[in-house]
N, C-alpha and C positions, 0 to 999 in steps of 0.2 A: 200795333201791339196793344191790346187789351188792359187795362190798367191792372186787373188779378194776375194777368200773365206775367206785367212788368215785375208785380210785386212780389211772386213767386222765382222767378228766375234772379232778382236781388236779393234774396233770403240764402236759396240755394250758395249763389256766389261767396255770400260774408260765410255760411256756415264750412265750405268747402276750406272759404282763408283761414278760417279757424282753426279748423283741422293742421293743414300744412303748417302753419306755424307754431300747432303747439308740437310737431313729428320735429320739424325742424330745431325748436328747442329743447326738445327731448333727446336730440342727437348733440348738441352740442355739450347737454351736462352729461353727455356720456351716462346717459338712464338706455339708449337706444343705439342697435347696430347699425351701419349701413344697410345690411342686405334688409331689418327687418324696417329699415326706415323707408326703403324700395318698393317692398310691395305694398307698406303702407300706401305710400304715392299709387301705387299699380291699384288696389282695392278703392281708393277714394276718388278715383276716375270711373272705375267700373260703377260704383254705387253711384255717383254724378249723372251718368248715360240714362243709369236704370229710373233715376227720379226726371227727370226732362222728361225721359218718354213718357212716365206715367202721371205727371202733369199736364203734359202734351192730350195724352189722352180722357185727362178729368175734364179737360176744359174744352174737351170736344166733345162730350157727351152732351147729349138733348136735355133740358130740364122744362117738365112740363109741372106748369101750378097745379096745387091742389092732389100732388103726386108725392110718398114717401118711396123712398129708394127701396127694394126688395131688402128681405135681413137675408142676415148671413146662413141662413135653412134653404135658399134658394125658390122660397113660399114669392107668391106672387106680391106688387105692391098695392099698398095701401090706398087708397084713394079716400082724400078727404073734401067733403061737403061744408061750405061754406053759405053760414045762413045770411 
């Protein structure tokens, strides 16, 4: 595994624990339901999938030197000359 991969999927991890335990704290000072503390759990799975894959697929894209990524107009990329 890629040391950016490594460092991205341990980020992801601490950030998810975070979460959980502050839902789980939330629930226990009685600020948070169960059912709403559930789908909390159910949405921070969903959003977990959603980031992996699209880490997954940042880090698989090609990067070529001397190359700016396209902007967001869908304009072609830049290409920059190095003297």
């Amino acid at each position: 595994m890629p040391v950016s991969e490594a460092r991205n999927q341990y980020m992801l991890k601490n950030y998810k624990e975070l979460l959980e335990t502050q839902i789980v704290l939330s629930g226990d000072l009685g600020c948070l339901h169960k059912e709403g503390s559930s789908e909390l759990q159910r949405d921070i799975g969903q959003v977990e999938r959603m980031l992996k894959a699209l880490i997954k697929s940042l880090e698989n894209k090609p990067s070529y030197p001397g190359t700016l990524s396209p902007n967001y107009l869908g304009e072609e990329p830049l290409i920059i000359m190095h003297q």
